[in-house]
N, CA, C and O atoms as CSV, one atom per row, in Angstrom:
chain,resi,resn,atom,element,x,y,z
A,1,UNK,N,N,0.803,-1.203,0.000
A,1,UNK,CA,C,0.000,0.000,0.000
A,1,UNK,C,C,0.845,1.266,0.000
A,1,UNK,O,O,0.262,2.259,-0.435
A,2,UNK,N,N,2.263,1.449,0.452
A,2,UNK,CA,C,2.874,2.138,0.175
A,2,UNK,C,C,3.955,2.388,-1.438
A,2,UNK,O,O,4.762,1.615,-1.954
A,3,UNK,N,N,3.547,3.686,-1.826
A,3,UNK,CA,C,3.658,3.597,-3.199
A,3,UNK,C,C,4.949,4.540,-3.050
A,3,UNK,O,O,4.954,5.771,-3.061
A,4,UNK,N,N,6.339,3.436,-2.871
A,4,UNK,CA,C,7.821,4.288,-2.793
A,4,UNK,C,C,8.470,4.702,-4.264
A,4,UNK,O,O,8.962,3.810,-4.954
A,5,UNK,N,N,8.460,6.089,-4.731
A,5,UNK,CA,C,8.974,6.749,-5.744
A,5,UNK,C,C,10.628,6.463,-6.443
A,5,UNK,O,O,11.298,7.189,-7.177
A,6,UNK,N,N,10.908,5.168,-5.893
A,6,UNK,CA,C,12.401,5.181,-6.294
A,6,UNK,C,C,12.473,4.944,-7.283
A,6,UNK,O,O,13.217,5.798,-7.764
A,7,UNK,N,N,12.007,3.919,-8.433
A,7,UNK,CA,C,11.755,4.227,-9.577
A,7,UNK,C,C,11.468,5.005,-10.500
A,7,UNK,O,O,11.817,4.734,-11.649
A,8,UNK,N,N,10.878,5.969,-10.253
A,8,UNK,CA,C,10.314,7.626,-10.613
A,8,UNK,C,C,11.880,8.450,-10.318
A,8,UNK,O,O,12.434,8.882,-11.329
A,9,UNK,N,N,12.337,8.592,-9.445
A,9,UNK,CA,C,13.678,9.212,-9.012
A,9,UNK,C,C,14.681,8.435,-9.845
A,9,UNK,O,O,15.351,9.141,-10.600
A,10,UNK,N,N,14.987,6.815,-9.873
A,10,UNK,CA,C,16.168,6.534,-10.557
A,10,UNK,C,C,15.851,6.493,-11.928
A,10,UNK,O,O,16.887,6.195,-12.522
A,11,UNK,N,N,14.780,6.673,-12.837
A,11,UNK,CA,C,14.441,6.934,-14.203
A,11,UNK,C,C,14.453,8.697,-14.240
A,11,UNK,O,O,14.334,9.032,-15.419
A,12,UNK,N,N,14.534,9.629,-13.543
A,12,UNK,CA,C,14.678,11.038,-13.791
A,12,UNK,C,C,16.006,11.339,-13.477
A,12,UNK,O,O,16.239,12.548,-13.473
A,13,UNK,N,N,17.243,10.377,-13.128
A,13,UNK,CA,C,18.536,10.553,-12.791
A,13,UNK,C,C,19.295,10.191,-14.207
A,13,UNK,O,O,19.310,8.991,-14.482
A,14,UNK,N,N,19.838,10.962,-15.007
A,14,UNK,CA,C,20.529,10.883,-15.869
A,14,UNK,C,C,22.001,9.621,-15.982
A,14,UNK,O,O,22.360,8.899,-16.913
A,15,UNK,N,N,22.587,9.827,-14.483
A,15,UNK,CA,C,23.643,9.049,-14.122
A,15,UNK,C,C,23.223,7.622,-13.875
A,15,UNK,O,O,24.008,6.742,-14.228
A,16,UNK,N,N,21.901,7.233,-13.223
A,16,UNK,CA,C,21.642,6.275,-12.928
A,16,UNK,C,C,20.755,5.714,-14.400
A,16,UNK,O,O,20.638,4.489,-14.437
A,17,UNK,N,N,20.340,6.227,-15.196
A,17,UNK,CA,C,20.030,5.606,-16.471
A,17,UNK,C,C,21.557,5.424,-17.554
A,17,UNK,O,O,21.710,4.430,-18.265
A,18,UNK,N,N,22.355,6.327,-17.504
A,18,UNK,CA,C,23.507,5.818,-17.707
A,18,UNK,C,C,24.141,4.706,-17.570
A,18,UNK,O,O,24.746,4.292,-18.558
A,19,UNK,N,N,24.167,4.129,-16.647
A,19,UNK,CA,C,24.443,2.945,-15.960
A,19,UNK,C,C,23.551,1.770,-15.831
A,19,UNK,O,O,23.953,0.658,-15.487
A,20,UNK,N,N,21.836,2.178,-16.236
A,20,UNK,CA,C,21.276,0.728,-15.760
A,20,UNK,C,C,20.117,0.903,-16.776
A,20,UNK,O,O,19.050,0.349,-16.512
A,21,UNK,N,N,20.230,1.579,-17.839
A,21,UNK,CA,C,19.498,1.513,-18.703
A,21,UNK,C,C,19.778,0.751,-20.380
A,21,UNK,O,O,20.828,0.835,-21.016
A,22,UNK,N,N,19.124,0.375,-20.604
A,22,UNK,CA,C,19.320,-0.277,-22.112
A,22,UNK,C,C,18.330,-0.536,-22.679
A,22,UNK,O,O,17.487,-1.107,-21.989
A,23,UNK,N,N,17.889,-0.195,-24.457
A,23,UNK,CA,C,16.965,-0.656,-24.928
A,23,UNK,C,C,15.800,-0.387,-24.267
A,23,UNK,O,O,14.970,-1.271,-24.055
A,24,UNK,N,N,15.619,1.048,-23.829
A,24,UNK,CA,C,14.751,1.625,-22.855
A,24,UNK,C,C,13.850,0.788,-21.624
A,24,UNK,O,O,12.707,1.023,-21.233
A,25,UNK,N,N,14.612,-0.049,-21.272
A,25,UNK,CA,C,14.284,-0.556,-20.098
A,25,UNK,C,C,15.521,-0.417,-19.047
A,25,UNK,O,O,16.668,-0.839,-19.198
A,26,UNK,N,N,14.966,0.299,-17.931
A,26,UNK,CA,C,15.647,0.462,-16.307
A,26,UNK,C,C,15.555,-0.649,-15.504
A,26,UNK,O,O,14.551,-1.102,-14.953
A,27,UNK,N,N,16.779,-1.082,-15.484
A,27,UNK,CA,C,17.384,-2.327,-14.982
A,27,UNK,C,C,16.892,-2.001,-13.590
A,27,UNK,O,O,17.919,-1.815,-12.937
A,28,UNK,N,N,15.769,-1.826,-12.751
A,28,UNK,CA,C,15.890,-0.816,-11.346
A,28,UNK,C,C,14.139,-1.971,-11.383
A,28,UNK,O,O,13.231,-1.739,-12.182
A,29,UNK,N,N,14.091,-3.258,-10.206
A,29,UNK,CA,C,12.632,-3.964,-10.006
A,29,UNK,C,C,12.637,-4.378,-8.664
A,29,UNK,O,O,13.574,-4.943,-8.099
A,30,UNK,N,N,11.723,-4.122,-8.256
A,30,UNK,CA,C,10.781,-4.667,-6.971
A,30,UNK,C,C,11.601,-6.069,-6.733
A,30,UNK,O,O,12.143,-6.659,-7.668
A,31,UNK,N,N,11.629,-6.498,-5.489
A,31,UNK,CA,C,12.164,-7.967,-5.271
A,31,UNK,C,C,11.872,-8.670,-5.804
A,31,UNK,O,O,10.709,-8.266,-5.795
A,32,UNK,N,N,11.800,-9.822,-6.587
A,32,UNK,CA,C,10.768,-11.127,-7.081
A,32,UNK,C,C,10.484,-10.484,-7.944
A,32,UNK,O,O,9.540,-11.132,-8.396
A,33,UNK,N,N,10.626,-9.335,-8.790
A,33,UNK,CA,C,10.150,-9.036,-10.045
A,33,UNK,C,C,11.126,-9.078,-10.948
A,33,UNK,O,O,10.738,-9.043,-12.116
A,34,UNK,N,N,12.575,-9.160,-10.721
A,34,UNK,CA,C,13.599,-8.793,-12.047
A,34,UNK,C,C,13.370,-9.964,-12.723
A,34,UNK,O,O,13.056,-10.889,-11.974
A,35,UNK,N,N,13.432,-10.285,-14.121
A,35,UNK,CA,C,13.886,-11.322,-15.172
A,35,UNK,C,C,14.352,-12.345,-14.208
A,35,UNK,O,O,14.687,-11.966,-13.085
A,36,UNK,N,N,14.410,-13.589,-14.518
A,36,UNK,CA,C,15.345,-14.792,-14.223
A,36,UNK,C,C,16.841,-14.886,-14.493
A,36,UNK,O,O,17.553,-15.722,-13.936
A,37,UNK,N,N,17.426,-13.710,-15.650
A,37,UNK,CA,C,18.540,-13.740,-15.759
A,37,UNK,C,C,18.917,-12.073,-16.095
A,37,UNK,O,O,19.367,-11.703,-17.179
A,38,UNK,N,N,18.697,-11.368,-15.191
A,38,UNK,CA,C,19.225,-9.947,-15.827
A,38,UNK,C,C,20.462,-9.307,-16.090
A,38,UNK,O,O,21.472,-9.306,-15.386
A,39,UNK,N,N,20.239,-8.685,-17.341
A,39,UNK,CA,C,21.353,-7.815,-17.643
A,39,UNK,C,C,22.330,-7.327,-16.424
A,39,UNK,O,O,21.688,-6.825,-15.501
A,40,UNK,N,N,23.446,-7.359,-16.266
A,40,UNK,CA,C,23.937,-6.589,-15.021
A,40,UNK,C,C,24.561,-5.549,-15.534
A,40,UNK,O,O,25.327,-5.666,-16.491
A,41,UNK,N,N,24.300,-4.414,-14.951
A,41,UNK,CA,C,24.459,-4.126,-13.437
A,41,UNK,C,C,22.966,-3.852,-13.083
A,41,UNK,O,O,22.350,-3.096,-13.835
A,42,UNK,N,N,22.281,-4.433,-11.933
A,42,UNK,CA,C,20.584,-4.213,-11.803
A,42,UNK,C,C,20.310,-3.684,-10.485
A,42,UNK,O,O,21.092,-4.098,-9.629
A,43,UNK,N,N,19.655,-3.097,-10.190
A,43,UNK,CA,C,18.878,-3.229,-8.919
A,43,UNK,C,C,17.688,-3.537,-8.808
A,43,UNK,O,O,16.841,-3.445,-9.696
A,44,UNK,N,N,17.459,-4.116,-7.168
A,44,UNK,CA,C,16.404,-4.338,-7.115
A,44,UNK,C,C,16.087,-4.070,-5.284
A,44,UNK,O,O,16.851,-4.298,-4.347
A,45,UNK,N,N,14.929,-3.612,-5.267
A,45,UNK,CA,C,14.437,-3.192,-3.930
A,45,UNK,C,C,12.873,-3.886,-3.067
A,45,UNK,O,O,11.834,-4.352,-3.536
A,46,UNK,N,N,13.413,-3.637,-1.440
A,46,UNK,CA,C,12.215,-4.599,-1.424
A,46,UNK,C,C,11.686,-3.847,-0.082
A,46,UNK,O,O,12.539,-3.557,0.758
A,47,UNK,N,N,10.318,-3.514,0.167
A,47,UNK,CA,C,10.556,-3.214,1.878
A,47,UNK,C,C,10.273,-4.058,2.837
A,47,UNK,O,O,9.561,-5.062,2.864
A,48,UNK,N,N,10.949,-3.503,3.662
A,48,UNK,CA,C,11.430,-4.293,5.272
A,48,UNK,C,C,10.281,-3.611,5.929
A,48,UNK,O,O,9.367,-4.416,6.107
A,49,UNK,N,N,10.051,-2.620,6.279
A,49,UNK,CA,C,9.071,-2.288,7.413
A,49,UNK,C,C,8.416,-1.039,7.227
A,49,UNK,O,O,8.989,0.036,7.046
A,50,UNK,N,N,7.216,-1.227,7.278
A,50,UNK,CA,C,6.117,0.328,7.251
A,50,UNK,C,C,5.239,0.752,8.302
A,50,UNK,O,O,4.766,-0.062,9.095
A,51,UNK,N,N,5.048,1.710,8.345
A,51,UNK,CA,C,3.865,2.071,9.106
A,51,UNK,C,C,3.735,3.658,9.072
A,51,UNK,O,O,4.454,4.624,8.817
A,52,UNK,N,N,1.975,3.310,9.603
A,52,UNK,CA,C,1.742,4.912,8.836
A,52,UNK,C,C,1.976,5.977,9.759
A,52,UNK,O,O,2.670,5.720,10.743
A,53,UNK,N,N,1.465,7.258,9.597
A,53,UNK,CA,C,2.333,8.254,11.015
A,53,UNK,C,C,1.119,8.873,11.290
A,53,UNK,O,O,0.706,9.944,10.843
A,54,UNK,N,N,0.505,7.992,12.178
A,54,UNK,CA,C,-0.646,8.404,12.891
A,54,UNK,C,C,-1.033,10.229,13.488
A,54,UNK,O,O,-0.532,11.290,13.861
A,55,UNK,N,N,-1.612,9.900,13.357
A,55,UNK,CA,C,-2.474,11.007,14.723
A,55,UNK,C,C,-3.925,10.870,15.279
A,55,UNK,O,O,-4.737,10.016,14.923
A,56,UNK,N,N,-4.125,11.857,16.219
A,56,UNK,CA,C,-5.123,11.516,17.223
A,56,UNK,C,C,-6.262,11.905,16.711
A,56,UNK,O,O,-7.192,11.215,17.128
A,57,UNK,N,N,-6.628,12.872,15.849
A,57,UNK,CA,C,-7.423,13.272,15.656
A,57,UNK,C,C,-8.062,13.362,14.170
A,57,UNK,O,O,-9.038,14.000,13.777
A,58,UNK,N,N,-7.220,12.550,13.520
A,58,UNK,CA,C,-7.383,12.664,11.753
A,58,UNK,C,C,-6.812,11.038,11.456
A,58,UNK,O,O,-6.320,10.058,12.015
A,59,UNK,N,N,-7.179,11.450,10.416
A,59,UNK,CA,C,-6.154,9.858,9.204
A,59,UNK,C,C,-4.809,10.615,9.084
A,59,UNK,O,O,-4.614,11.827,8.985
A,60,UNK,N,N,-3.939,9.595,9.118
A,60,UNK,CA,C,-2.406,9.680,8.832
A,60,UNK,C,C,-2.461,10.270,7.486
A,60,UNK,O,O,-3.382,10.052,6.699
A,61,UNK,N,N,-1.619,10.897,7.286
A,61,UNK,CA,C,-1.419,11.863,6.128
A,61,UNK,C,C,-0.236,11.433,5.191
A,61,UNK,O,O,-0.130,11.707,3.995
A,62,UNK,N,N,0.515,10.805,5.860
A,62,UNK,CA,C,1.672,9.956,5.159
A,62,UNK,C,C,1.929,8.393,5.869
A,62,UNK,O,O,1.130,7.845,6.629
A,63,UNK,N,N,3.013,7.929,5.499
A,63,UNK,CA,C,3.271,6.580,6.177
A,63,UNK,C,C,5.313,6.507,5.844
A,63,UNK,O,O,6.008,6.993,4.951
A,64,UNK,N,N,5.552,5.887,6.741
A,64,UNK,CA,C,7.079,5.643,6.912
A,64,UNK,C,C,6.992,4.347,6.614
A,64,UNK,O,O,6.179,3.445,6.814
A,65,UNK,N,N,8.554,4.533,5.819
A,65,UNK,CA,C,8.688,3.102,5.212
A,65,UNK,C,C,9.969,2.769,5.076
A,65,UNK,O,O,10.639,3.611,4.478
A,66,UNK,N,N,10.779,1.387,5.598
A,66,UNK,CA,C,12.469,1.398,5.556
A,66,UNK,C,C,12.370,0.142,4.471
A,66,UNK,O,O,11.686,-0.867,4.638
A,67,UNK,N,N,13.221,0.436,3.302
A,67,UNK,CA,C,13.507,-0.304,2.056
A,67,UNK,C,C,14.638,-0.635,1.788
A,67,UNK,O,O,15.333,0.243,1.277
A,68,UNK,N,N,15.138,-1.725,1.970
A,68,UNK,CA,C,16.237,-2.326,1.726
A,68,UNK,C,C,16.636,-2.261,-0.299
A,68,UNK,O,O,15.971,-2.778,-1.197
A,69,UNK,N,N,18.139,-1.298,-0.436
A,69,UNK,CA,C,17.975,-1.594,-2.032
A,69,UNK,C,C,19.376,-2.523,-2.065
A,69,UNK,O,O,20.355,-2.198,-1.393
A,70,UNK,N,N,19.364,-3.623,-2.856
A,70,UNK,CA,C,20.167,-4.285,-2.961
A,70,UNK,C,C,21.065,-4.068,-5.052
A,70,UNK,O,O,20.403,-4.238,-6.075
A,71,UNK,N,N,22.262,-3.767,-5.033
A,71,UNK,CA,C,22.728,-3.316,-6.177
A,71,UNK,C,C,23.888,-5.145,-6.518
A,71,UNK,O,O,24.382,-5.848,-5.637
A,72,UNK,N,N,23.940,-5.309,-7.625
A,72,UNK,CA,C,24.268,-6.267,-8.417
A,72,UNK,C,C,24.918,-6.087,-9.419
A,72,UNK,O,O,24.391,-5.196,-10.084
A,73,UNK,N,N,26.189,-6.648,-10.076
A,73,UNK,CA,C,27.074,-6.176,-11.053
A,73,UNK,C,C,27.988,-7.353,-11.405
A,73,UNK,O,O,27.969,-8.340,-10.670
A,74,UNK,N,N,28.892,-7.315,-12.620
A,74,UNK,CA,C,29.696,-8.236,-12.613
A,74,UNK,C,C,31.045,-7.685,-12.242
A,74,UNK,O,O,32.049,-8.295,-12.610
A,75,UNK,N,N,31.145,-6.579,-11.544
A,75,UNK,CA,C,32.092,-5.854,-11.279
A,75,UNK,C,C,31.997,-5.916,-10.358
A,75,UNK,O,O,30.973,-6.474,-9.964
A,76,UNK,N,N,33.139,-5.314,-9.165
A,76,UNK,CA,C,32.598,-4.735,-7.810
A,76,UNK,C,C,32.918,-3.032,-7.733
A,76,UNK,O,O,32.472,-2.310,-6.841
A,77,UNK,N,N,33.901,-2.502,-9.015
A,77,UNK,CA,C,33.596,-0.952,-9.286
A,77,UNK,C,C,32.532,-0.541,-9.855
A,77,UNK,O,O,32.089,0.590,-9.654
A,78,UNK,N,N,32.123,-1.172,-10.434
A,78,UNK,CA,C,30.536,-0.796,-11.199
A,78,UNK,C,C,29.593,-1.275,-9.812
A,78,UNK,O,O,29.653,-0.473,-8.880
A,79,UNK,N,N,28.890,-2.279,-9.632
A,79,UNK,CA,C,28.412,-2.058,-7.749
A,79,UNK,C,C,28.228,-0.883,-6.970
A,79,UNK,O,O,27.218,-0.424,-6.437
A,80,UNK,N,N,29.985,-0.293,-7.028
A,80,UNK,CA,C,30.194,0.895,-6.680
A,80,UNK,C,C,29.778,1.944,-7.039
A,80,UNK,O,O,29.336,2.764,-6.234
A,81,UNK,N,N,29.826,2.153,-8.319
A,81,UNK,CA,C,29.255,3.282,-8.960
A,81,UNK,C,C,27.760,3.614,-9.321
A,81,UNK,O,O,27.138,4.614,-9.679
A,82,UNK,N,N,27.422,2.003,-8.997
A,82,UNK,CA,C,25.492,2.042,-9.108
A,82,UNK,C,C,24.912,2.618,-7.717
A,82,UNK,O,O,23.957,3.308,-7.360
A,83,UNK,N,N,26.209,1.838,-7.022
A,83,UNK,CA,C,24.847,1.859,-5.373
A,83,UNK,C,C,25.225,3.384,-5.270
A,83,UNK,O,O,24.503,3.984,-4.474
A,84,UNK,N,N,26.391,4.318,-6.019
A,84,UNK,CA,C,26.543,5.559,-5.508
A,84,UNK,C,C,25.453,6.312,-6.580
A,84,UNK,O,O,24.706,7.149,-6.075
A,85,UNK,N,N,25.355,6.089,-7.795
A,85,UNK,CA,C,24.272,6.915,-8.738
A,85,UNK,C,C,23.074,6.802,-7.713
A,85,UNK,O,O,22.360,7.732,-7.339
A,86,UNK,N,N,23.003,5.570,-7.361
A,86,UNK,CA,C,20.923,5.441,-6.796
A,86,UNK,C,C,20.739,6.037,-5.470
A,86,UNK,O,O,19.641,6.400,-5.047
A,87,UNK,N,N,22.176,6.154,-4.630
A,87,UNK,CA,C,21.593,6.908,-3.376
A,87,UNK,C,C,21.614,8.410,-3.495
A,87,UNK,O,O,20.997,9.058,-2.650
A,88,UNK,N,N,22.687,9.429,-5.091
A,88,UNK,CA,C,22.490,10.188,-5.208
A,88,UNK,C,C,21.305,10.620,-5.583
A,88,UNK,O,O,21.016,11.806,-5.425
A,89,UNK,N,N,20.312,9.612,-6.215
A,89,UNK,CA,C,19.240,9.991,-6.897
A,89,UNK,C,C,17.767,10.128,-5.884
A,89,UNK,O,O,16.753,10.798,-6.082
A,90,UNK,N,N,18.128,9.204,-4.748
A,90,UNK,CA,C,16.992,9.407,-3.879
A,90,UNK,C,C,17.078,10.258,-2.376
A,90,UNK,O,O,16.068,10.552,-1.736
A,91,UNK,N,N,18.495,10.596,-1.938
A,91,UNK,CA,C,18.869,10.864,-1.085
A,91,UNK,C,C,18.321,12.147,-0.588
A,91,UNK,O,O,18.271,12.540,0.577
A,92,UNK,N,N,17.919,12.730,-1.666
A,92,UNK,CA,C,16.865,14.048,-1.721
A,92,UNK,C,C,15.417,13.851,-1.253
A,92,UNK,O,O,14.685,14.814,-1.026
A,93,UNK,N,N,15.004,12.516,-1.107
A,93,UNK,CA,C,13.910,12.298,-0.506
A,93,UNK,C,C,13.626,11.586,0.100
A,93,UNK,O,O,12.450,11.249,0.233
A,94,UNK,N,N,14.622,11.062,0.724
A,94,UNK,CA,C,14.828,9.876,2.227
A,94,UNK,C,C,16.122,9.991,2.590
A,94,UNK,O,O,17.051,10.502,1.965
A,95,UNK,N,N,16.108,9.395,3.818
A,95,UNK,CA,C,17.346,8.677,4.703
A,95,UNK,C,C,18.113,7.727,4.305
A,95,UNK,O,O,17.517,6.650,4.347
A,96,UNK,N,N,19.065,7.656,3.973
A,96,UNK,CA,C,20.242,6.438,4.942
A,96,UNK,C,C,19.903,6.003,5.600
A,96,UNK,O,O,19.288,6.918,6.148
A,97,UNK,N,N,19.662,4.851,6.384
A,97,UNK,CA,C,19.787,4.512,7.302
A,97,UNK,C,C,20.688,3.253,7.911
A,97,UNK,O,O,20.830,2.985,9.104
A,98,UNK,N,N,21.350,2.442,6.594
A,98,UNK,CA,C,21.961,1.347,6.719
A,98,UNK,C,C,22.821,1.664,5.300
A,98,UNK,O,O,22.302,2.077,4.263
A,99,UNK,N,N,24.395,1.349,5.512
A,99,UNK,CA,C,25.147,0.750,4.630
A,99,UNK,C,C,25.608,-0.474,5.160
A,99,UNK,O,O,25.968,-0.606,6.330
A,100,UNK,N,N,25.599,-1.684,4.018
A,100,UNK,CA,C,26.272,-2.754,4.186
A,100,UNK,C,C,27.549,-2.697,3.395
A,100,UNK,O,O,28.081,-1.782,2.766
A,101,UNK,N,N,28.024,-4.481,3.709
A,101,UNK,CA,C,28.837,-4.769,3.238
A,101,UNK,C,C,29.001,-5.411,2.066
A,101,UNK,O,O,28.313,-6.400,1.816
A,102,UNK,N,N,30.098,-4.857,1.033
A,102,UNK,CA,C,30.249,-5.192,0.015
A,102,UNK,C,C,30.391,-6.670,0.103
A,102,UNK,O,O,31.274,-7.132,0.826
A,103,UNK,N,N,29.608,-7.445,-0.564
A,103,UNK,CA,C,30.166,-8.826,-0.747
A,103,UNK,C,C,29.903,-9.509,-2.239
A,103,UNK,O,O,29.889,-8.688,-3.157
A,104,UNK,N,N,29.725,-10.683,-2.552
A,104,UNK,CA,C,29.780,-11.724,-3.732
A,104,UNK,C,C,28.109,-12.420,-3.139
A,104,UNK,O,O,28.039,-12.906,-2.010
A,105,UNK,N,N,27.298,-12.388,-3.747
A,105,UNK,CA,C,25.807,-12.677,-3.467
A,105,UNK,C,C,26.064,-14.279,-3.322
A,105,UNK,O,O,27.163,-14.684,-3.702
A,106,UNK,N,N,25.440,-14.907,-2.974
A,106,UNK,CA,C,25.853,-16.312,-2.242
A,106,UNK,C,C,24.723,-17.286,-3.494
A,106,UNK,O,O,24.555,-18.496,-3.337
A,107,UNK,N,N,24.249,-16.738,-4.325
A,107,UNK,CA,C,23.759,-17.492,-5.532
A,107,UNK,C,C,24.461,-17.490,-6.598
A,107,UNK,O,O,24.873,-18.518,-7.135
A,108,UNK,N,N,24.720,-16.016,-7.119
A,108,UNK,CA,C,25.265,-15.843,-8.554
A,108,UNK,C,C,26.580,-15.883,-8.236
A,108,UNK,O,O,27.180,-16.606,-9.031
A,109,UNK,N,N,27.411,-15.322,-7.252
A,109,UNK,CA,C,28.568,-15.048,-6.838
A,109,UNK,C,C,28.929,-13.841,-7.527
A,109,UNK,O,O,30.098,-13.465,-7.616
A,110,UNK,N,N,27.992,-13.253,-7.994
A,110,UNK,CA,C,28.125,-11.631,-8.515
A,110,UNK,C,C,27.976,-10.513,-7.251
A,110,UNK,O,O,27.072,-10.391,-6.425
A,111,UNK,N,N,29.507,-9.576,-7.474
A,111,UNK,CA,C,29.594,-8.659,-6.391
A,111,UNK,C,C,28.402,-8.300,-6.158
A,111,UNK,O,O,27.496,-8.743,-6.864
A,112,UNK,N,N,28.174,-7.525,-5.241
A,112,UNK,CA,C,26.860,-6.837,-4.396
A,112,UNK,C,C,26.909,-6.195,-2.949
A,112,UNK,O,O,27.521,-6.561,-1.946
A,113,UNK,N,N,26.033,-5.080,-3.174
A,113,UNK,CA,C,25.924,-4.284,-2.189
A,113,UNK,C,C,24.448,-3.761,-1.438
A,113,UNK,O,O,23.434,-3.396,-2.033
A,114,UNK,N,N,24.569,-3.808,-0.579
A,114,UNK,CA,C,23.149,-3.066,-0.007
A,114,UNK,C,C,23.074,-2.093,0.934
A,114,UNK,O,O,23.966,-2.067,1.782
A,115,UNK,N,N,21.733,-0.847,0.993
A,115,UNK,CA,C,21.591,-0.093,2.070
A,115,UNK,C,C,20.705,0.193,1.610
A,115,UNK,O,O,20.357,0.426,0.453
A,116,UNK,N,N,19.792,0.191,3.519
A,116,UNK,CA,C,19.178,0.740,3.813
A,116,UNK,C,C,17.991,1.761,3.678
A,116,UNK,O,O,18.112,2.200,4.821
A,117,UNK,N,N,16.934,2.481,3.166
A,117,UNK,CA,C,16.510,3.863,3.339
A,117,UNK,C,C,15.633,3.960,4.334
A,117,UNK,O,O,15.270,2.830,4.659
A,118,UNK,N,N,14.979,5.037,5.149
A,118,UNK,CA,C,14.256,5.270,5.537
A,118,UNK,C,C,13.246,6.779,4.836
A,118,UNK,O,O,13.688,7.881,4.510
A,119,UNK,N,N,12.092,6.373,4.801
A,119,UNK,CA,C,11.471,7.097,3.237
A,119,UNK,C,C,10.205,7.598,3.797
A,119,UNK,O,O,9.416,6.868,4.398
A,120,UNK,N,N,10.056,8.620,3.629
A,120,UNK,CA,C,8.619,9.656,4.568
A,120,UNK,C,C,7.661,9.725,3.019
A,120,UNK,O,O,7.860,10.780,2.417
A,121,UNK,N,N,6.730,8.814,2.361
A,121,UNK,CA,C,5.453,9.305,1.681
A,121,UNK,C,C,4.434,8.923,1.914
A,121,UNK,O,O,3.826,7.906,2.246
A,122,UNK,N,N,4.228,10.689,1.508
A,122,UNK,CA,C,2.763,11.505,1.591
A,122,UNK,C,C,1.627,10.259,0.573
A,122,UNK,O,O,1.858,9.487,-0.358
A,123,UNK,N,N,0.544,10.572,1.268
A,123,UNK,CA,C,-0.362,9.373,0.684
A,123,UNK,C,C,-1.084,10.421,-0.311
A,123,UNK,O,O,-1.963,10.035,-1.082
């Protein structure tokens, strides 16, 4: 029910279509939604935890939401340079709240990185 704009933000980022675009499709899907075998370098995002931001006297007007984005590459400088295009591209409208650690994904053995957001939208 929460409708997070990161897609909208990493398709209006020039740098991040640079990097994850081809054949006008944005390598950038929901968990469980990318292809079975995607192009790399991809992302894909999923959320971890929501809830809306109550009050006492009305309907919540927005809802908080922390989204784990996980970045994928056959590189681990390209990794680098994705997970840095996509947090430049949203960082204007959420938090940080987690960087991980660079590692080798324990399926593909393709580098990978993840962090965190914490993301304030208005309903």
């Amino acid at each position: 029910m929460i409708d997070i704009p990161i897609f909208k933000l990493a398709r209006a980022d020039p740098a991040v279509r640079a990097l994850l675009e081809s054949n006008n499709i944005l390598r950038v899907w929901r968990f469980g939604y990318a292809p079975e075998q995607p192009e790399a370098p991809y992302v894909t995002w999923q959320l971890i935890s929501g809830q809306p931001n109550n009050n006492i006297d009305s309907r919540p007007v927005s809802d908080n939401a922390i989204i784990q984005i996980d970045v994928y590459a056959t590189d681990a400088d390209i990794v680098g340079q994705v997970a840095e295009a996509i947090r430049s591209a949203i960082e204007l409208d959420s938090y940080i709240v987690r960087y991980g650690e660079a590692d080798n994904d324990p399926v593909t053995n393709m580098p990978h990185y993840s962090f965190d957001v914490s993301w304030i939208v208005n309903r």
